[in-house]
C-alpha positions as CSV (number, residue, x, y, z in Angstrom):
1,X,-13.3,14.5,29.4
2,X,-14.3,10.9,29.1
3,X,-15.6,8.8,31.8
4,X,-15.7,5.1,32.4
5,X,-19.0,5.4,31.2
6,X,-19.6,8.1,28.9
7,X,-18.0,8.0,25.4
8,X,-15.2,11.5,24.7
9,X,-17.0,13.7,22.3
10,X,-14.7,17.0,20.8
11,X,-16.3,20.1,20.5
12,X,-15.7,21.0,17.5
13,X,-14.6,18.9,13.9
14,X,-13.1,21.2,11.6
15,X,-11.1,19.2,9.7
16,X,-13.4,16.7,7.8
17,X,-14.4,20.0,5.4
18,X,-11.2,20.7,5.1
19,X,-10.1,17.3,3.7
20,X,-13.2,17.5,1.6
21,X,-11.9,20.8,-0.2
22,X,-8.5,19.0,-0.3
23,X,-9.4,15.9,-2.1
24,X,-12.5,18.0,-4.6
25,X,-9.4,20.2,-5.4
26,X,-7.4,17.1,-6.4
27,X,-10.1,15.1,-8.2
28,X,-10.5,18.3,-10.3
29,X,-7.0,19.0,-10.5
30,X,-6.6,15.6,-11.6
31,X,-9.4,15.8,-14.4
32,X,-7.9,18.6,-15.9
33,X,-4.3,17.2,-16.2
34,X,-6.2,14.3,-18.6
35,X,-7.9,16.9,-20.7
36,X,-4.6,18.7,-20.9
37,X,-5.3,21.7,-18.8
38,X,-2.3,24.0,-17.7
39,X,-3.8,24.4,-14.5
40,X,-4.4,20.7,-13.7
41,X,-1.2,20.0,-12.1
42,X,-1.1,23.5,-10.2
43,X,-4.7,22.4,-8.5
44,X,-3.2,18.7,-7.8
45,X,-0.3,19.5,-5.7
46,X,-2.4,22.3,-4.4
47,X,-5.0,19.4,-3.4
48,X,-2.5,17.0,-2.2
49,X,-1.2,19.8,0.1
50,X,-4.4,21.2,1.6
51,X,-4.8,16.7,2.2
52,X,-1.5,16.7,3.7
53,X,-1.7,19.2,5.7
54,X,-5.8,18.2,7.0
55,X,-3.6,14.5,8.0
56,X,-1.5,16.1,10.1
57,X,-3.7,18.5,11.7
58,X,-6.6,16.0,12.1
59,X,-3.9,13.1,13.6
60,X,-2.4,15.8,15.6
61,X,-5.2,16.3,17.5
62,X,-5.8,12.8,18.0
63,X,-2.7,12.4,19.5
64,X,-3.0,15.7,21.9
65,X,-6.4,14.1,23.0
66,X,-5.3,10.4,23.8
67,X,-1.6,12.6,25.5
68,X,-3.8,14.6,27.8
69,X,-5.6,11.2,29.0
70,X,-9.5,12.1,27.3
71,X,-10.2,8.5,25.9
72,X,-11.5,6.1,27.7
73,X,-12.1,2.5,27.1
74,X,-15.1,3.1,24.7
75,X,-13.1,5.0,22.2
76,X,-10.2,2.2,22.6
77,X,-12.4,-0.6,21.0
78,X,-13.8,2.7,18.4
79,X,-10.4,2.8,17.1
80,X,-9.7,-1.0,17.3
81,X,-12.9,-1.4,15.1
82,X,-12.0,1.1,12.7
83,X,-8.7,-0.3,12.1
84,X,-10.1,-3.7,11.6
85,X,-12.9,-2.8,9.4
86,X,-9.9,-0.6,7.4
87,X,-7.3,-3.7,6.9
88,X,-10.3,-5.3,6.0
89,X,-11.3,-3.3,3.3
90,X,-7.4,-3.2,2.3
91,X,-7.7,-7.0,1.8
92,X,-11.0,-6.7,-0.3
93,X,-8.9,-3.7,-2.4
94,X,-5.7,-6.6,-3.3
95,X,-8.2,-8.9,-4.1
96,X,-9.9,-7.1,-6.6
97,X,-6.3,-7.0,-8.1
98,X,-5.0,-11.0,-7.3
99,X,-8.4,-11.7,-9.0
100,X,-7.6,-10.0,-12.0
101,X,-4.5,-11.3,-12.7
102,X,-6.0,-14.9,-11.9
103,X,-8.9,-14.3,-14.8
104,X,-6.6,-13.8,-17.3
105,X,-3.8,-16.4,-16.4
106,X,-6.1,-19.2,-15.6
107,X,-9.5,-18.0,-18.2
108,X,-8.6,-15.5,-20.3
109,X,-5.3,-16.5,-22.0
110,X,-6.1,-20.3,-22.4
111,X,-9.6,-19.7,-23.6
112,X,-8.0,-17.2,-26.2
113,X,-5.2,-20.1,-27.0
114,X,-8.3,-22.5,-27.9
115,X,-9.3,-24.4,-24.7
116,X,-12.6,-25.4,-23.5
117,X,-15.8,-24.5,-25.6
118,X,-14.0,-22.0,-27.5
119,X,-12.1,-21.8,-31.1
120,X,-8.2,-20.9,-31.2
121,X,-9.4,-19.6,-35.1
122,X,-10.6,-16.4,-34.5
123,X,-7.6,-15.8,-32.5
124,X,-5.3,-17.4,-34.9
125,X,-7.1,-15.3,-37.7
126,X,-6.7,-11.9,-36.5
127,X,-3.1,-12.3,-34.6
128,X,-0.7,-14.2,-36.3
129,X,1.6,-15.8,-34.0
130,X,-0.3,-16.2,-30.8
131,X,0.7,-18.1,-28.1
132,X,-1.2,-18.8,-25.2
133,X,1.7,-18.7,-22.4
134,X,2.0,-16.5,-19.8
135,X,3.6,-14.0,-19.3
136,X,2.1,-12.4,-22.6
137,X,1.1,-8.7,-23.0
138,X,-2.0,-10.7,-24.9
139,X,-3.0,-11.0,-28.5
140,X,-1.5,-8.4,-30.8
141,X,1.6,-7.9,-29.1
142,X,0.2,-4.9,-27.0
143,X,2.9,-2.3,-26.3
144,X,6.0,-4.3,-27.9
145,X,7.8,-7.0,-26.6
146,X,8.7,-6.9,-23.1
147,X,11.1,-9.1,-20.7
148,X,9.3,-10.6,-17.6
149,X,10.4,-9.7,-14.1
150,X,12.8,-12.2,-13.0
151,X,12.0,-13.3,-9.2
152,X,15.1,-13.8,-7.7
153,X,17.1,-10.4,-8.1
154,X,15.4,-7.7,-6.2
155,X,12.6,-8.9,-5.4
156,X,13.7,-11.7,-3.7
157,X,16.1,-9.0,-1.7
158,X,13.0,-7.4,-1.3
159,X,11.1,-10.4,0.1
160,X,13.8,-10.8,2.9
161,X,13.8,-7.1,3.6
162,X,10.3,-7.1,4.2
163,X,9.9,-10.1,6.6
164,X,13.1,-9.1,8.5
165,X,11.0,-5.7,9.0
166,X,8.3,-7.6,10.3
167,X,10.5,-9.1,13.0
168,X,12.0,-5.9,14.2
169,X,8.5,-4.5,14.4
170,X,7.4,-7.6,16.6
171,X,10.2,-7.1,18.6
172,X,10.3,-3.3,19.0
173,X,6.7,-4.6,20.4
174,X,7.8,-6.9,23.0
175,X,10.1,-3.8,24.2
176,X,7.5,-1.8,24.6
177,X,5.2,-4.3,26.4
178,X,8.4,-5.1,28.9
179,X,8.5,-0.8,29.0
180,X,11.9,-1.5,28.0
181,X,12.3,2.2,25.8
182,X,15.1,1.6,24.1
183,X,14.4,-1.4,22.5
184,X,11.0,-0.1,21.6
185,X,12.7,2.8,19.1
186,X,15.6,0.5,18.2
187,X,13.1,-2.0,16.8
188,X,11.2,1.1,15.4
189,X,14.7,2.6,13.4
190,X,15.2,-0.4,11.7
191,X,12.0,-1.4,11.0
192,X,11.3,2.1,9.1
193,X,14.6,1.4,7.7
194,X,14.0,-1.5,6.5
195,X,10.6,-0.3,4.9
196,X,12.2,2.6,2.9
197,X,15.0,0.8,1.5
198,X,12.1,-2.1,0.2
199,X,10.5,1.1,-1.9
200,X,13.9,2.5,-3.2
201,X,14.6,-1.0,-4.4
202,X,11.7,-1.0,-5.8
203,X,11.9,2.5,-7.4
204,X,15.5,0.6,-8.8
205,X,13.4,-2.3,-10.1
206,X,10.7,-0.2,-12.0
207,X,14.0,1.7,-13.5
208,X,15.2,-1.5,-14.8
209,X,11.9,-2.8,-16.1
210,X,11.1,0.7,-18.3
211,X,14.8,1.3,-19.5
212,X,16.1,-2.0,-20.1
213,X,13.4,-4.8,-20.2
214,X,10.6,-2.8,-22.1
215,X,8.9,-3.5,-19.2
216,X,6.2,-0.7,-18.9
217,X,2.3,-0.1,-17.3
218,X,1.1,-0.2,-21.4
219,X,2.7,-3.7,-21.8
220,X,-0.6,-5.7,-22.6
221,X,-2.7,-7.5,-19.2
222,X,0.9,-9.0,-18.1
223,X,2.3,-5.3,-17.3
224,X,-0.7,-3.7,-16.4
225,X,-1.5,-6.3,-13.5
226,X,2.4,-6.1,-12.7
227,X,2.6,-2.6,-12.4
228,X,-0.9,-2.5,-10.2
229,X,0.0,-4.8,-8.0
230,X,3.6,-4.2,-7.3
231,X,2.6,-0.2,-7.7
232,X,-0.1,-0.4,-4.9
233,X,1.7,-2.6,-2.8
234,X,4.9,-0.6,-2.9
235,X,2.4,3.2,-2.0
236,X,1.4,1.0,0.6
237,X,4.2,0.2,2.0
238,X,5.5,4.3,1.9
239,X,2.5,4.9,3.6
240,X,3.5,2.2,6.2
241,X,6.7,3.2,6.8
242,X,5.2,7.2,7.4
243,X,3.1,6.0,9.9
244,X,5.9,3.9,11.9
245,X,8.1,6.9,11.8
246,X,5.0,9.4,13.6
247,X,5.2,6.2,16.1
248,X,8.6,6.1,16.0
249,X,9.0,10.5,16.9
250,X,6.6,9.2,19.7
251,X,8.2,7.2,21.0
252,X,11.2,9.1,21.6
253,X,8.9,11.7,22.7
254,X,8.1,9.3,25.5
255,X,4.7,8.7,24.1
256,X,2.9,5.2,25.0
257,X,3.5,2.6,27.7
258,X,2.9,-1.0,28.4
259,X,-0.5,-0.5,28.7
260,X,-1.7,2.5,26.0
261,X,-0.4,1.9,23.2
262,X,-2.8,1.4,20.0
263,X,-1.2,4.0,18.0
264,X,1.3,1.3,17.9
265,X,-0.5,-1.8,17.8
266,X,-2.5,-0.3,14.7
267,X,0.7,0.5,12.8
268,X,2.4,-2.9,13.4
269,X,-1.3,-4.6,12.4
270,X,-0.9,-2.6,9.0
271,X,2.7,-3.1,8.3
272,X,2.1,-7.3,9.1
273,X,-0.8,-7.1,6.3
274,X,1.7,-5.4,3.8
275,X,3.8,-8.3,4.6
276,X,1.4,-10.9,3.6
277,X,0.2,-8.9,0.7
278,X,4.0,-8.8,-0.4
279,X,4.3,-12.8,-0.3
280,X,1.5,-13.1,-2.5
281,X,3.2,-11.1,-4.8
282,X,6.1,-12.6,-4.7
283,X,4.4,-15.8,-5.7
284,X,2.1,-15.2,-8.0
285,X,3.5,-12.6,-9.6
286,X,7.2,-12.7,-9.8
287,X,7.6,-16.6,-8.7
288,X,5.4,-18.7,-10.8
């Protein structure tokens, strides 16, 4: 058991190897479904099970250990780092992405249409028809034309779905800091609520796009960055809402109190950050 002083150490770690079996299974699971292997999906939801299953085990016993009072104040700020340094990383990974799509609206596309130093001839040569406008699935008319994603439909729904979650998650919050229980998993109902209908609208949206708009993941740079970005933001936000409903079966447990809590604390930080992530979208890739 942890003391003021001295940092909680378990005995034993079995789980890391089993996640590393998990996800090798996966990867070559995964490798074989691209070469066309029969047995490539078989080892992928094998992989994704043995993961699955190493998640819950692994947080499980997290949980059991910060329940039977082992952690200590040095393994509080160890998770509060972690968390930081993983939301950090989760910022670098949609920036990759929001960098991407600004290349090719604010370079690519105009440098291909003629601008600066280079000549619209070569480009006017080989595709006939060209224009420089976004959105464009790009010179050639890459997977057929397409209808943009509108802004104010579902995703604007989506938009006011997403910051009203944010707000029940901020005040499930100041239930729990009051220890006021029942405010604390009424916040927590609607805010995973909330969260699933955002990626069932979404599922509805992505429905839409590939039956109706030719809309699809092959439509030139304009559908591939839509897709990534919406695609990743919406696993995201699953993953979100999974983690607020373990909080969430915690809570009515009886789990947490005024002042232990960071299980929660670290799933409100990450749902906030899906928040911001999703107004970015919004603007810059359904908006303008």
């Amino acid at each position: 058991m942890a003391t003021k002083d001295a940092y909680y150490l378990p005995h034993k770690a079995n789980w890391p190897i089993v996640g590393s079996i998990g996800l090798t299974t996966l990867l070559v699971g995964f490798a074989n479904y691209l070469n066309g292997s029969s047995i490539g999906g078989t080892l992928m939801v094998l992989g994704a099970g043995i993961v699955i299953f190493m998640m819950a085990g692994w947080f499980g016993s997290v949980i059991k250990e910060s329940v039977a009072g082992l952690y200590n104040q040095q393994v509080d700020g160890s998770f509060r780092m972690g968390m930081i340094w993983f939301i950090t990383s989760e910022v670098f990974f949609f920036a990759a992405f929001f960098g991407a799509l600004f290349y090719a609206r604010i370079y690519s596309v105009p440098w291909l249409g003629g601008e600066g130093n280079f000549s619209a001839g070569a480009t006017g040569d080989l595709w006939q028809g060209f224009q420089a406008m976004w959105p464009t699935n790009g010179p050639g008319q890459v997977g057929g034309e397409f209808e943009p994603m509108g802004a104010w439909g579902v995703p604007a729904l989506n938009t006011l779905i997403l910051l009203s979650s944010g707000g029940t998650v901020t005040w499930a919050h100041w239930g729990l800091l009051a220890n006021n229980r029942g405010q604390l998993i009424k916040g927590l109902i609607a805010t995973v609520a909330l969260g699933f209908l955002f990626v069932i609208l979404q599922g509805v949206e992505y429905h839409e796009a590939y039956t109706e708009m030719g809309l699809t993941l092959g439509s030139g740079i304009y559908g591939s960055t839509f897709f990534m970005l919406t695609g990743f933001h919406g696993l995201h936000v699953t993953i979100g809402a999974i983690i607020l409903t373990v909080v969430l079966l915690r809570s009515i447990r009886g789990h947490f109190n005024p002042e232990h809590h960071f299980a929660f604390e670290a799933a409100a930080w990450y749902w906030h950050f899906v928040d911001v992530v999703w107004l970015g979208l919004f603007i810059f890739v359904y908006w303008l």
